[in-house]
C-alpha positions as CSV (number, residue, x, y, z in Angstrom):
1,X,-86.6,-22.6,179.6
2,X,-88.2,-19.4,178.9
3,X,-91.4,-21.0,176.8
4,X,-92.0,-23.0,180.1
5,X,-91.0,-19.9,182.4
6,X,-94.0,-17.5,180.4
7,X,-91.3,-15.1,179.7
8,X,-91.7,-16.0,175.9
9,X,-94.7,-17.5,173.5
10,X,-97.3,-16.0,171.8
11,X,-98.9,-14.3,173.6
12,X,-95.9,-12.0,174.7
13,X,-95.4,-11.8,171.0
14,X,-97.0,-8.4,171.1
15,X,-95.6,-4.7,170.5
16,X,-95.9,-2.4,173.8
17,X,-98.6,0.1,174.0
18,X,-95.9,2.7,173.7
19,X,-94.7,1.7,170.5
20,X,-95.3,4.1,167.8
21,X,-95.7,2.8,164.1
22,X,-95.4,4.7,161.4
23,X,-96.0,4.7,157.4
24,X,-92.4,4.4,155.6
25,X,-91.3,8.2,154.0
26,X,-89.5,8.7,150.8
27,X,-86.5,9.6,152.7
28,X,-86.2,6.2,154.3
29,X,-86.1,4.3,151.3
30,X,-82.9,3.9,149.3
31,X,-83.2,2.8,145.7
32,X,-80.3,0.4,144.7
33,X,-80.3,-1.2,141.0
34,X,-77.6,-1.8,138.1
35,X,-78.0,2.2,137.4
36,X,-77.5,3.6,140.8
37,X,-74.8,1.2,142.1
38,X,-71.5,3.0,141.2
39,X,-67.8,1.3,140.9
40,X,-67.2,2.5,144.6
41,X,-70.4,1.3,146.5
42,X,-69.0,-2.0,144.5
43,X,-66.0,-2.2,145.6
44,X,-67.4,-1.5,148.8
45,X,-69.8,-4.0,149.0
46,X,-67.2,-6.8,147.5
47,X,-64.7,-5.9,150.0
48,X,-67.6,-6.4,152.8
49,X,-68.3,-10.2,151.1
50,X,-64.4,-10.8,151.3
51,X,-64.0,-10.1,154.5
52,X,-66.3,-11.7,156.3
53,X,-68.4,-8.6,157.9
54,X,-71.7,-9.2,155.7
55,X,-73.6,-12.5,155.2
56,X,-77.2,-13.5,153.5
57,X,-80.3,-14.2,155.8
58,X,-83.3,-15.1,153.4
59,X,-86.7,-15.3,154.5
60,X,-88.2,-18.5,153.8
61,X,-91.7,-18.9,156.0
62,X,-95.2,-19.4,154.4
63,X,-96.7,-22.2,152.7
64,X,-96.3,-21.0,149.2
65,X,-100.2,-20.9,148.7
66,X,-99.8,-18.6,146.0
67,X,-97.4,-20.6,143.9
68,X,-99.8,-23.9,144.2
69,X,-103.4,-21.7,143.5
70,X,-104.3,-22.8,147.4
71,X,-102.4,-25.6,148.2
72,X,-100.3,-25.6,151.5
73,X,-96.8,-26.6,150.7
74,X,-93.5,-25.9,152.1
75,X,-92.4,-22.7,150.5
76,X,-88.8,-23.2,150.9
77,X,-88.6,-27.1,149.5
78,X,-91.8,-26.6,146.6
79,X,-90.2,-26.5,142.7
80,X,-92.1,-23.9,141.7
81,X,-90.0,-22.6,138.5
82,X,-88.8,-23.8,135.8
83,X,-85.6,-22.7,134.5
84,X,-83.5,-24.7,131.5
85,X,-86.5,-27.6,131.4
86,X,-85.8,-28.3,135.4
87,X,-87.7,-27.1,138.1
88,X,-86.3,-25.3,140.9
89,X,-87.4,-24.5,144.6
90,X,-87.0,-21.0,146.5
91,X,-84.0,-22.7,147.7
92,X,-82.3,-23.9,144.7
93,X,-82.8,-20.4,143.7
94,X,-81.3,-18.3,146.3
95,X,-78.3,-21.2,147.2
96,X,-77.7,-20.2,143.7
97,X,-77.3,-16.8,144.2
98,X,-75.3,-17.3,146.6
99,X,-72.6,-20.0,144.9
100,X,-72.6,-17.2,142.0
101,X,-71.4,-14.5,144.2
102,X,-69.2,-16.2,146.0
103,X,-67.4,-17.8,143.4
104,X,-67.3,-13.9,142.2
105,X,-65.5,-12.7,145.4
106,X,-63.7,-15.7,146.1
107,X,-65.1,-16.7,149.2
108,X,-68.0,-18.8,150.5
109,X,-70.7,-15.9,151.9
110,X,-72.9,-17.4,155.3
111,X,-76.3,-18.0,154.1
112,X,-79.1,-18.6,157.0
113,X,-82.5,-19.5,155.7
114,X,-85.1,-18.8,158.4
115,X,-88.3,-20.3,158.4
C-alpha cells in the first residue's frame, strides 16, 4: 500500500516549498443569495441536479468542541439543535437538505459526507 510504501502519511502531508499562497481578493469571491440568484442561474443549477452532473460533498470532521462548551464529541452524530421540540445532529440537518431538494427536482442528488 502506499502508507506502508512512505509514499503517503503525514508527514508527506505538506505543501512544496514552491507553492505560493495567497490572501483571497474581492474578485475571487462570488456572492450567491435569494437576491442575486436569477430565474436562469436557476434553471441552470436545477437542470445540473437533474441530470446527474452535480452532487453534495459536506464536510463533516472535528469534534464539535464548540457546540458542547469543550467536550469532544462526534461532530457529525452530536444533536446539537433543536428544531420542532426534537433535536437534530449536523447530519439530520444536511440529509435534510438534501431529501428537500431532491424531492424539488425529482431526483435523489449523491450526498458524500467526509470526515
Amino acid at each position: 500500500s502506499d502508507l506502508k510504501g512512505g509514499r503517503i502519511g503525514l508527514a508527506k502531508n505538506r505543501l512544496s516549498r514552491e507553492c505560493e499562497v495567497k490572501d483571497v481578493i474581492a474578485d475571487d469571491v462570488i456572492v450567491v443569495d435569494e437576491d442575486s440568484i436569477t430565474d436562469s442561474m436557476l434553471a441552470i443549477g436545477q437542470e445540473a441536479l437533474r441530470s446527474g452532473t452535480v452532487g453534495v460533498v459536506t464536510l463533516a470532521a472535528g469534534v464539535g468542541s464548540r457546540w458542547t462548551n469543550g467536550a469532544g464529541v462526534v461532530k457529525a452524530l452530536n444533536p446539537y439543535c433543536c428544531i420542532g421540540g426534537k433535536h437534530h445532529s449536523f447530519l439530520d440537518v444536511h440529509l435534510a437538505k438534501n431529501r428537500r431538494v431532491s424531492a424539488e427536482v425529482g431526483m435523489r442528488i449523491p450526498h458524500v459526507f467526509t470526515t
